[in-house]
C-alpha positions as CSV (number, residue, x, y, z in Angstrom):
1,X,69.0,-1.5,-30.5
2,X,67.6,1.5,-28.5
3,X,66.7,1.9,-25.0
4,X,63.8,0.4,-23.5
5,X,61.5,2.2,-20.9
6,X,59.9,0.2,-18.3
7,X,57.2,1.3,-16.0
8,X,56.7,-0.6,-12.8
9,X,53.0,0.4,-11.6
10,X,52.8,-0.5,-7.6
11,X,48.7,-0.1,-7.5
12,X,46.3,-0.7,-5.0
13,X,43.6,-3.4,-5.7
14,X,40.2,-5.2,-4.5
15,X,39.8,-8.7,-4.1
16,X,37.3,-9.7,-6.3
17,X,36.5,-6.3,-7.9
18,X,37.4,-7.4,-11.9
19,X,36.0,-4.4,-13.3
20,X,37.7,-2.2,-10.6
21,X,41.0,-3.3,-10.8
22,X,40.9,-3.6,-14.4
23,X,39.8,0.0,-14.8
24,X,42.9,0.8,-12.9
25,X,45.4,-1.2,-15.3
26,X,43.9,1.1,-18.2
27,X,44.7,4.4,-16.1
28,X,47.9,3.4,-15.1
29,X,48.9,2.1,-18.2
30,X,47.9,5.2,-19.8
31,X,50.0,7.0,-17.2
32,X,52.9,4.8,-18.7
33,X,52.5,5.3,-21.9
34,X,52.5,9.1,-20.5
35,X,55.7,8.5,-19.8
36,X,57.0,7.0,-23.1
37,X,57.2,3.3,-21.2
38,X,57.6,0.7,-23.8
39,X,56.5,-1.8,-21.1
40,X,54.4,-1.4,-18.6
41,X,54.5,-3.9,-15.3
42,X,51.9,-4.7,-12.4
43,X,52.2,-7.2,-9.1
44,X,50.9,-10.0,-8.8
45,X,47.0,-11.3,-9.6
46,X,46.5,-7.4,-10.3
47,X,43.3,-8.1,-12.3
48,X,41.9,-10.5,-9.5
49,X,43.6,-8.5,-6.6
50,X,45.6,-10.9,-3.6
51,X,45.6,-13.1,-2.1
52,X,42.1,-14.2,-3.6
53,X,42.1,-17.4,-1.5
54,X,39.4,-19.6,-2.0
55,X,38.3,-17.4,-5.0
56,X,40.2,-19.1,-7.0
57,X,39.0,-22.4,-6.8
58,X,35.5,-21.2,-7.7
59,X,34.9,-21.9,-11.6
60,X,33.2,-18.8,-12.6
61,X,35.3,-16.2,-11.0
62,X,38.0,-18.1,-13.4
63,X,35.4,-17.7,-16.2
64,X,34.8,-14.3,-15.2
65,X,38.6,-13.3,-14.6
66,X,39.3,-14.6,-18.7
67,X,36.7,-12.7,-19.7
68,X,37.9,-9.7,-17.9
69,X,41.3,-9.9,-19.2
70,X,40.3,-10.6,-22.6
71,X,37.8,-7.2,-22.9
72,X,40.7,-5.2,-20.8
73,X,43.2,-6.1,-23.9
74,X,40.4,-5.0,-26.7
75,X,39.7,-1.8,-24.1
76,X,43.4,-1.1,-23.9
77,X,43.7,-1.3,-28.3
78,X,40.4,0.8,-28.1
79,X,42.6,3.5,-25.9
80,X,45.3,3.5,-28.1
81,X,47.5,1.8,-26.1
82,X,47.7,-1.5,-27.8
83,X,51.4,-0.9,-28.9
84,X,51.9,-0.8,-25.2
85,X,53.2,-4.2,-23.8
86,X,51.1,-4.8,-20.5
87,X,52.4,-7.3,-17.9
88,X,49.8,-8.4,-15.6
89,X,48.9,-10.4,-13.0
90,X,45.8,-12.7,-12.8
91,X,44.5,-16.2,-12.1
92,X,44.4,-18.8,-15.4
93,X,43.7,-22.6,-15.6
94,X,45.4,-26.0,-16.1
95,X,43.7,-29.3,-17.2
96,X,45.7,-31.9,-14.8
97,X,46.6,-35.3,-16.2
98,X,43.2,-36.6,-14.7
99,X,41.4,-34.0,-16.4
100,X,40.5,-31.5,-13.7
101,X,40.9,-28.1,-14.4
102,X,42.8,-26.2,-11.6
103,X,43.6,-22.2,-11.1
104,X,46.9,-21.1,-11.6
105,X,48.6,-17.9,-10.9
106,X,49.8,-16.1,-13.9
107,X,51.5,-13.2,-15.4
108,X,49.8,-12.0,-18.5
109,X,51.1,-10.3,-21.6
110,X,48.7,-7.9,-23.0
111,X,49.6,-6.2,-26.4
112,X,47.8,-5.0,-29.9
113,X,44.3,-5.9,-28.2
114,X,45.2,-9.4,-26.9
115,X,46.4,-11.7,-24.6
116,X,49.9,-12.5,-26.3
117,X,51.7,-14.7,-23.5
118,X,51.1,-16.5,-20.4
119,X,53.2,-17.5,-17.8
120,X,52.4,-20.0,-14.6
121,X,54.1,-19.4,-11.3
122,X,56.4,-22.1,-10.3
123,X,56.8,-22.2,-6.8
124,X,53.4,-21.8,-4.3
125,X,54.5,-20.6,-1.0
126,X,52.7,-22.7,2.0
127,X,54.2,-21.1,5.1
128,X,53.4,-18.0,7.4
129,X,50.4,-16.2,5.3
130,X,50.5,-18.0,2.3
131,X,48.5,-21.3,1.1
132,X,49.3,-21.3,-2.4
133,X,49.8,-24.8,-2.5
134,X,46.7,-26.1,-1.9
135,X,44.9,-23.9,-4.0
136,X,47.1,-23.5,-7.2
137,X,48.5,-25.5,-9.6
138,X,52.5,-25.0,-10.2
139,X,53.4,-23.8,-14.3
140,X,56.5,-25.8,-15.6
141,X,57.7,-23.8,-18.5
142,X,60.1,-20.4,-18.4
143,X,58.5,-17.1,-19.9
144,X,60.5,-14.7,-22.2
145,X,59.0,-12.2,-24.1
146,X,60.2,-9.5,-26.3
147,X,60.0,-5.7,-26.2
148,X,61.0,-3.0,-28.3
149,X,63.7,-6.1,-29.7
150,X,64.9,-7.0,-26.1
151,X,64.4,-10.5,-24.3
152,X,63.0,-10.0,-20.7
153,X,62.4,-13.1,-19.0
154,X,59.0,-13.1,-15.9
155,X,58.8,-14.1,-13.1
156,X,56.2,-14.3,-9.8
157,X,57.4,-13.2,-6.5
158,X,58.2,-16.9,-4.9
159,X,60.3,-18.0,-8.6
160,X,63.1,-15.9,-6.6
161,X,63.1,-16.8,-3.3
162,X,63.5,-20.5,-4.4
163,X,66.7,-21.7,-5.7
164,X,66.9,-23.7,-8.8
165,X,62.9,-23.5,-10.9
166,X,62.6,-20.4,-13.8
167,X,65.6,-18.2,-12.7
168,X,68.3,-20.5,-13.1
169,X,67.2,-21.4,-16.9
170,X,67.2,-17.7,-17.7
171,X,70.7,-17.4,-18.1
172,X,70.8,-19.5,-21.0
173,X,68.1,-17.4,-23.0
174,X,70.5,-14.4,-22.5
175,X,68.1,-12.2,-21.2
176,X,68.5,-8.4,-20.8
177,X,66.9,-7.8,-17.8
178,X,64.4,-10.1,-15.5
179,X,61.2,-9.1,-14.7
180,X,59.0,-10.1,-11.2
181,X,55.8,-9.4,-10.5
182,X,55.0,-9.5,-6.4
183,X,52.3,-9.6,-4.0
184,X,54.6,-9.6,-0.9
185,X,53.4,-8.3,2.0
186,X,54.7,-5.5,4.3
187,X,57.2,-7.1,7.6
188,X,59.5,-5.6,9.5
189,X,63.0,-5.2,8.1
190,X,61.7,-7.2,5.1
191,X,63.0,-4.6,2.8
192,X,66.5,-5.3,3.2
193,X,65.8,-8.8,2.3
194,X,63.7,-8.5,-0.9
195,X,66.9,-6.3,-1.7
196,X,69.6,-8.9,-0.9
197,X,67.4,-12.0,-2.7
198,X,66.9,-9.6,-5.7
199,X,70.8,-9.1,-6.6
200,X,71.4,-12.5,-6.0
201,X,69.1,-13.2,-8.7
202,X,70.8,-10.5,-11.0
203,X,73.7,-11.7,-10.8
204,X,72.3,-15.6,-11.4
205,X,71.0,-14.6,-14.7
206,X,73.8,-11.3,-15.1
207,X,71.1,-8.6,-16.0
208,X,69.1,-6.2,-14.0
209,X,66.0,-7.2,-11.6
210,X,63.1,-4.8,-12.2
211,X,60.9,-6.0,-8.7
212,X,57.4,-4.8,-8.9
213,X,55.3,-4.7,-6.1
214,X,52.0,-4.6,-4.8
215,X,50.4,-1.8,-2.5
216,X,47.2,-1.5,0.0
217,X,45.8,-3.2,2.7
218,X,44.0,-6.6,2.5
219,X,42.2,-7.5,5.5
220,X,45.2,-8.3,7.9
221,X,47.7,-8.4,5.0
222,X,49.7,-4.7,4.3
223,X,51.4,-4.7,1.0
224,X,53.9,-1.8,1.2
225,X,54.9,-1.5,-2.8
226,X,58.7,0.3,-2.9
227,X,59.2,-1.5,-6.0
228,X,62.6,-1.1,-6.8
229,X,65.7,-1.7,-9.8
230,X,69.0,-3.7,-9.2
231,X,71.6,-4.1,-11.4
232,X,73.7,-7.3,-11.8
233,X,76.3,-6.0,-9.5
234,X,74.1,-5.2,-6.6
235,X,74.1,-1.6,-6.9
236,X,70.4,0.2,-6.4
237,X,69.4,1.4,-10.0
238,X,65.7,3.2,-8.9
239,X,63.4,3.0,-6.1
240,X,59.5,3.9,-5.9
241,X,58.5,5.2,-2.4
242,X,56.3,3.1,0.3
243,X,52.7,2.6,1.2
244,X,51.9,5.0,-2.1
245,X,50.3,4.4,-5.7
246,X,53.3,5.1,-7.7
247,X,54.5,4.6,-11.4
248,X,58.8,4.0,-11.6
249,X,60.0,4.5,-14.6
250,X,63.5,3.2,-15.6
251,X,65.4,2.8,-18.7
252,X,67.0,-0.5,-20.1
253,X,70.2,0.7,-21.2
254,X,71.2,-0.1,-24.6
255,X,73.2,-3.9,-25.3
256,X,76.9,-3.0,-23.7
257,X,76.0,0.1,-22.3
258,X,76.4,0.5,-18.6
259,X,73.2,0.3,-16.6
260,X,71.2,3.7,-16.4
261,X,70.2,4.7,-12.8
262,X,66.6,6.1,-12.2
263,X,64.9,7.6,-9.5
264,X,65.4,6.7,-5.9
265,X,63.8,8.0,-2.9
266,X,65.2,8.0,0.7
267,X,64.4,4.9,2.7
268,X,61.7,5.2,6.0
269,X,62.9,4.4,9.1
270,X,61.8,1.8,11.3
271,X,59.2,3.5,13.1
272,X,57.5,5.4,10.3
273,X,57.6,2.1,8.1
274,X,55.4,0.4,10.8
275,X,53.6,3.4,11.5
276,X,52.7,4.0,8.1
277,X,51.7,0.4,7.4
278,X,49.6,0.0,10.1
279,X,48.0,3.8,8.8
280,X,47.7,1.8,5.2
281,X,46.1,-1.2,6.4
282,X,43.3,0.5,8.3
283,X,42.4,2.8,5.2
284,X,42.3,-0.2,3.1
285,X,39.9,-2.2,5.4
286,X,37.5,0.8,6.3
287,X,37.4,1.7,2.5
288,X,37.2,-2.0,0.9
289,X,34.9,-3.0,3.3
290,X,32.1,-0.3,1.8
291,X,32.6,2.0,5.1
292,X,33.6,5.9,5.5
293,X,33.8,6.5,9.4
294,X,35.1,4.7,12.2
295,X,34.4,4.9,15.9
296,X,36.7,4.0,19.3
297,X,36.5,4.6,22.7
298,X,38.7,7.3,24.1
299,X,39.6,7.0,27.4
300,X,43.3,9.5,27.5
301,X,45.4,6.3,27.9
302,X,48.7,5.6,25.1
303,X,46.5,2.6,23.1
304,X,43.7,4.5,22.5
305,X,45.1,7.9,21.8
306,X,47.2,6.1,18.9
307,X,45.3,4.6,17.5
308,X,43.0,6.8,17.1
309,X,45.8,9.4,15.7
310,X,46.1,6.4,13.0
311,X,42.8,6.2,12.7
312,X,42.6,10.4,11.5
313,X,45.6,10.2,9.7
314,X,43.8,6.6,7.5
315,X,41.0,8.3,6.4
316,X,40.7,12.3,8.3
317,X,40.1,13.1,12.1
318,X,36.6,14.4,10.8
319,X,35.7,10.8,10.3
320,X,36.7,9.5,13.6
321,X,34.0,9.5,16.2
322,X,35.7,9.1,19.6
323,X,33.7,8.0,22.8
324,X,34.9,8.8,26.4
325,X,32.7,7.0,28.5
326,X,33.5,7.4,32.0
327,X,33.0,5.5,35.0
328,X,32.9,6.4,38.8
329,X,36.7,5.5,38.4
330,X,37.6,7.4,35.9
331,X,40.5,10.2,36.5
332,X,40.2,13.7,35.7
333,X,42.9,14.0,34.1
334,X,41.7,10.6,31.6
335,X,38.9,13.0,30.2
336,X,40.9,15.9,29.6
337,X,43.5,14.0,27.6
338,X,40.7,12.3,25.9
339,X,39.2,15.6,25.1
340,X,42.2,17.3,24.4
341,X,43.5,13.7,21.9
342,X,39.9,14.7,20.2
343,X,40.3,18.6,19.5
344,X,43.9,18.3,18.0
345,X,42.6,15.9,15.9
346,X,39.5,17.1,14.7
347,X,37.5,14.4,15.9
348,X,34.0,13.8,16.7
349,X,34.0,13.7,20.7
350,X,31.3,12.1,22.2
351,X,31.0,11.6,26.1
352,X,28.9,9.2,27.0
353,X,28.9,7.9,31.1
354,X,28.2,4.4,32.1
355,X,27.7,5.1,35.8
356,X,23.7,4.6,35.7
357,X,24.3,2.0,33.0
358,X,26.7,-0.3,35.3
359,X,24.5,0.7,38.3
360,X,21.2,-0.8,36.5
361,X,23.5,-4.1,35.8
362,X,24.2,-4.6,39.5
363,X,21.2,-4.1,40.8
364,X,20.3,-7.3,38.9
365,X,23.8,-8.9,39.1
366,X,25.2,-7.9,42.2
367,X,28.6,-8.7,41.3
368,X,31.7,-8.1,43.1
369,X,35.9,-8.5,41.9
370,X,36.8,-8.9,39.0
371,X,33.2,-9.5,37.3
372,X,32.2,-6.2,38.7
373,X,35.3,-4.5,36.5
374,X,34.9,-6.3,33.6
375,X,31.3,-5.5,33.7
376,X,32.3,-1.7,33.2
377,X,33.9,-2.7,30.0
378,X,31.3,-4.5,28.7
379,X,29.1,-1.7,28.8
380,X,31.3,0.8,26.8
381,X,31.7,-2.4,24.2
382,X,28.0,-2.3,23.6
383,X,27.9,1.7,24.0
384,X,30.3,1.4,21.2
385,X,28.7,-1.2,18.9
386,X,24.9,0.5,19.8
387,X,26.5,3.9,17.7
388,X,27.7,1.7,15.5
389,X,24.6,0.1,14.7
390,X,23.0,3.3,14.7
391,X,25.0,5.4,12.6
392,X,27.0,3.1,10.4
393,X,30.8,3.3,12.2
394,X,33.3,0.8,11.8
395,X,34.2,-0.1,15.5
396,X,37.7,-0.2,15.8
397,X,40.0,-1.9,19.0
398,X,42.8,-0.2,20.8
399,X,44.3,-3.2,22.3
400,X,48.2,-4.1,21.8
401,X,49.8,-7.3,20.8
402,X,51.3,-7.3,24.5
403,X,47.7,-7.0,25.7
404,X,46.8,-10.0,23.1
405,X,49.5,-12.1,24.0
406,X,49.0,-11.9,27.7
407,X,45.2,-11.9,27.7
408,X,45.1,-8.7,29.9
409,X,41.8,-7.6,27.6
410,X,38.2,-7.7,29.1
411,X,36.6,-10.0,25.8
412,X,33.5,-7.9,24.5
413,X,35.4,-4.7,25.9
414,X,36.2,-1.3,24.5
415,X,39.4,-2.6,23.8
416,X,38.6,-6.0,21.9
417,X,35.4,-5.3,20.0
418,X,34.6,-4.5,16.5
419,X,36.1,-5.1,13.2
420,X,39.7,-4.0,13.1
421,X,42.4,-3.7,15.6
422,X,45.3,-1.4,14.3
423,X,47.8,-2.2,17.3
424,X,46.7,-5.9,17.3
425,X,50.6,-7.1,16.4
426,X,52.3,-3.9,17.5
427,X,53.4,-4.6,21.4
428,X,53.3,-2.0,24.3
429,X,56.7,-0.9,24.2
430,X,56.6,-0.3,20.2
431,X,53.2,1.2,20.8
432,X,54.8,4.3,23.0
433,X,57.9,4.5,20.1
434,X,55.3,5.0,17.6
435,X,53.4,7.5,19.2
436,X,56.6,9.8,20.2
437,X,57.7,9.1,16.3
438,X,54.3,10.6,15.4
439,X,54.0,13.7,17.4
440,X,57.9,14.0,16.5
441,X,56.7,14.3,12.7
442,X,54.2,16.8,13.6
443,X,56.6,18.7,15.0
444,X,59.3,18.6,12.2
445,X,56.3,19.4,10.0
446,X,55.6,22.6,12.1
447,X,52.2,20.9,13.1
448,X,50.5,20.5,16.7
449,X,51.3,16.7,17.9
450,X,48.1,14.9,17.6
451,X,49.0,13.1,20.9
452,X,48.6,14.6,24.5
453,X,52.2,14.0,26.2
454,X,50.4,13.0,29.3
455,X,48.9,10.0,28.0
456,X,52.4,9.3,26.7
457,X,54.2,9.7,30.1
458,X,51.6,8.6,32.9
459,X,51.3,5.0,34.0
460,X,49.2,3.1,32.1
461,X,46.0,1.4,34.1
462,X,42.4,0.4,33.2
463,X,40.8,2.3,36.1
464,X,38.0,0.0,36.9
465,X,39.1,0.3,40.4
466,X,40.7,2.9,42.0
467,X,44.2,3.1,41.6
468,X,44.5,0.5,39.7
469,X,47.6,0.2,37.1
470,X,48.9,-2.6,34.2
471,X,51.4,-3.2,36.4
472,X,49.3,-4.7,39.0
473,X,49.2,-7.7,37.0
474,X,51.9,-7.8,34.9
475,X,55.6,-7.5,34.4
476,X,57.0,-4.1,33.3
477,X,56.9,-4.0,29.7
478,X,59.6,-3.4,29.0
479,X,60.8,-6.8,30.6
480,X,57.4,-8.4,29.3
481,X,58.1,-7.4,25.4
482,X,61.3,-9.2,26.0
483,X,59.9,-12.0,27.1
484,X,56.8,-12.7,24.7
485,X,59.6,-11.6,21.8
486,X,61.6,-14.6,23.0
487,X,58.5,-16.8,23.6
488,X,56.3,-15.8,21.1
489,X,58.2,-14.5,18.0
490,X,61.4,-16.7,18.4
491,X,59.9,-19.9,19.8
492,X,62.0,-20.4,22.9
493,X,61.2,-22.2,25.3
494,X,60.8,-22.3,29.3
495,X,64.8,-23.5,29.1
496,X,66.0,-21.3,26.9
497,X,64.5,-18.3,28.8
498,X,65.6,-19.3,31.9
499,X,69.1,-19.5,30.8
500,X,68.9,-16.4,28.9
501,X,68.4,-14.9,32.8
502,X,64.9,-14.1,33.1
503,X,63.4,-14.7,36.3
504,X,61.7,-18.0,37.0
505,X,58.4,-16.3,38.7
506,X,58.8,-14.3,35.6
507,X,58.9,-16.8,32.9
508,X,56.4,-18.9,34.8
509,X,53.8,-16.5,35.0
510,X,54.0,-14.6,31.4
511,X,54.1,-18.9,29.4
512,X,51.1,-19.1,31.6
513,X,49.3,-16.1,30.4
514,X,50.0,-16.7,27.2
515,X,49.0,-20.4,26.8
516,X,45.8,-19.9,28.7
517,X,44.7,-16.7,26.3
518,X,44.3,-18.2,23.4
519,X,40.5,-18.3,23.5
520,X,40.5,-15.0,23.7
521,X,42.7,-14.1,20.7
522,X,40.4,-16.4,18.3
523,X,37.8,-14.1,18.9
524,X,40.0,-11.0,18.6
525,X,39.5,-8.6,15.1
526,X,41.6,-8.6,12.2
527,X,44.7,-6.4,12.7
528,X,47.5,-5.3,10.1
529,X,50.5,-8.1,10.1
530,X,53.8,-5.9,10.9
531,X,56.0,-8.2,12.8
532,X,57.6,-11.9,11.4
533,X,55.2,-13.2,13.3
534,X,51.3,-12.2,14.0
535,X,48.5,-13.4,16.2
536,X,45.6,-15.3,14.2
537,X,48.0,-15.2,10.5
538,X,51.0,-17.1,12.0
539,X,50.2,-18.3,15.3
540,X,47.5,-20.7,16.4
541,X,47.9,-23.1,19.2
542,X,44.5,-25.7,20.2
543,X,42.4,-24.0,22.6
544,X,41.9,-26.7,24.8
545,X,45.5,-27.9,25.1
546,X,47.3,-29.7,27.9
547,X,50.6,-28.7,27.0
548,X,52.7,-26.5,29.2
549,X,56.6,-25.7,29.1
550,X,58.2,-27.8,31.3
């Protein structure tokens, strides 16, 4: 027997776009066979992109899905890449014992200009992001096929987080390496655990793991690819880099042979990980979504000035249109950092003041406090949408998952409106690490830091009064990350927290601020999922609930 060369193709896809994302199987397989890959393997529901939700449960995009997948076989022959096995991701059918037909989510085996094999997932995740479960069907039979005279057995992405189900029959068909396709999106320390899962399931079955995974943003879903090879003893055989297209090629090593290693890249560290997936998941939702430019308000403070750094390094500073629009309480020193934020990225700057705005409000209004504050931010939210409407930006929201959590966010403001929110589940205190990691890179890189150190070091506040600071109504943050980690992320309680130390005023206040938000956070954009455990994805308490810690 020789060697067999397998190509795991990470690639970015559209929901919905069947023509797109089977145009990009054809390049990338052509890439592969490039490469002398005998086999060539994409994520999960490549050909329909994921998750495709309700999609699926709509009888022509089924229709049209089979069809797609039958003409991408025939175009892939016409190519001359029909000797070219093709593993690939898409949505199929089952007739149920009643006679309804229901989608399933299946891994397709394209070869000589057909569809050869088809495999249903087993096990439909229905926790945290996922609802496979209600829309899928479950498969019930193992897949092996053969390449180049070697038996790989397929799996999807849940088969191996489930004990028991496809994996554990695998053994007994004395496979030479196991195959998973995956849609699994981007967390927080995930990495480690895909890792751990995967050797657990070569050694279950005594053969290597070849984990294929999917990359791009999907709405509020980040799918970070570093696809990756493990070999039956646990040991790393190749790794494919993060939040990239990439193709990994790795040889099968022949029966008896040791296992071959491939190519392996270092791993990112926390802060670039997160940084870079938040980056990914606004690229993907500006350029899915049919747009090219984006546009924020810039007022020098830490939120905006990174995000609007992500923002330039998504899709280019030139396509960034930042808005300072100052009020009578606005610092000097807020419009130079704003101005300054804007040059070193090559932004747009735009300065825009609300003074006579506000003023023409009030003297129909007359409002005092608070309403008189939040009345300032209204008005640069509909500055901000008015350009938007005018010249086609995607408005984009600097607020923080602290922010969020809390409800310290005027609704309708600068910092809530429009259609994305890059920081929406990165907190404060994470929001200053990544900025210091990012000018830190620039540096390293010989580059100017896109991000003026004084809106790094000086107090944070909103300035719609004067002197006003976050930490007139809040905790530190430092302290008040600690807290909502506990509260929100970990599910403790009043009890817990108190025990753990944390002062009762504290605890009291920060439960309270958090239960009584909520309202506020349902009408809150979409924002890139990075943490265990994201607003609006994982967490959704009533609205109108009684409830309170005791």
């Amino acid at each position: 027997m020789s060697r067999v060369r397998i190509a795991a193709a990470q690639v970015d896809t559209c929901v919905g776009d069947l023509e797109g994302n089977a145009r990009l199987v054809l390049e990338w397989t052509r890439r592969a066979a490039d490469a002398g890959a005998d086999l060539v393997v994409f994520p999960e529901m490549t050909l329909t992109g994921y998750p495709i939700e309700d999609l699926a449960l709509r009888a022509s995009f089924r229709r049209a899905a089979q069809a797609t997948l039958d003409r991408l076989a025939q175009d892939l022959a016409a190519a001359g890449l029909g000797a070219v096995a093709v593993l690939v991701g898409s949505v199929g059918e089952r007739t149920s014992a009643t006679g309804v037909r229901r989608p399933t989510n299946d891994a397709v085996l394209l070869r000589d200009g057909r569809v050869e094999t088809r495999y249903a997932k087993h096990h439909l995740p229905n926790y945290g992001v996922f609802d496979e479960f209600r829309i899928f069907t479950s498969g019930d039979e193992i897949c092996v096929v053969e390449v180049a005279g070697r038996r790989l057995g397929v799996v999807i992405c849940e088969d191996i987080w489930q004990d028991g189900g496809p994996v554990s029959q695998m053994d007994a068909n004395e496979v030479a390496a196991l195959v998973v396709l995956n849609g699994s999106p981007f967390e927080e320390g995930k990495g480690h655990v895909r890792a751990e899962l995967a050797a657990r399931r070569a050694a279950e079955v005594d053969a290597p793991v070849v984990y294929v995974n999917l990359v791009g943003g999907q709405d509020d879903l980040v799918f970070d690819g570093g696809s990756f090879v493990v070999d039956r003893d646990g040991t790393t055989l190749a790794t494919a880099p993060q939040f990239v297209e990439h193709l990994l090629v790795w040889d099968l090593a022949d029966e008896g042979e040791p296992s071959l290693p491939g190519p392996q890249v270092p791993p990112l560290g926390a802060d670039e990980e997160t940084y870079r997936a938040v980056v990914l998941g606004l690229a993907g939702y500006v350029r899915k979504n049919g747009f090219r430019s984006v546009v924020l308000g810039v007022s020098g403070g830490i939120d905006s000035a990174l995000t609007a750094a992500i923002a330039a390094d998504a899709i280019g500073g030139e396509n960034v249109v930042g808005v300072s629009m100052p009020s009578s309480f606005s610092s000097q020193h807020s419009k130079d950092d704003a101005a300054d934020l804007a040059a070193r990225l090559g932004a747009d700057y735009r300065v825009q003041p609300i003074a006579s705005m506000v003023d023409a409000f009030q003297e129909q209004l007359a409002l005092e406090g608070v309403a008189e504050e939040n009345l300032q931010a209204r008005v640069r939210g509909v500055i901000l949408m008015a350009i938007s409407n005018r010249e086609g930006h995607l408005v984009i929201a600097p607020g923080n998952k602290s922010e969020l959590a809390t409800g310290y966010a005027t609704i309708y403001d600068a910092g809530s409106i429009g259609g994305f929110a890059p920081l929406k589940d990165v907190d404060k205190s994470r929001v200053w690490a990544l900025a210091r990691w990012r000018n830190d890179h620039a540096l390293d890189r010989g580059e100017i830091p896109p991000i003026p150190e004084s809106s790094i070091t000086k107090p944070p506040s909103a300035e719609l009064r004067p002197g006003q600071t976050d930490q007139d109504s809040l905790p530190p943050y430092d302290l008040l990350d600690e807290v909502l980690d506990a509260y929100v992320e970990h599910a403790e309680g009043r009890a817990e927290l108190l025990a753990r130390g944390y002062d009762e005023a504290v605890v009291d206040r920060v439960l309270q601020l958090v239960d009584r938000a909520e309202w506020k956070r349902r009408q809150y954009p979409l924002g890139p999922k990075v943490t265990a455990l994201a607003f609006g994805r994982d967490r959704r308490l009533p609205v109108t609930s009684r409830w309170r810690e005791p």
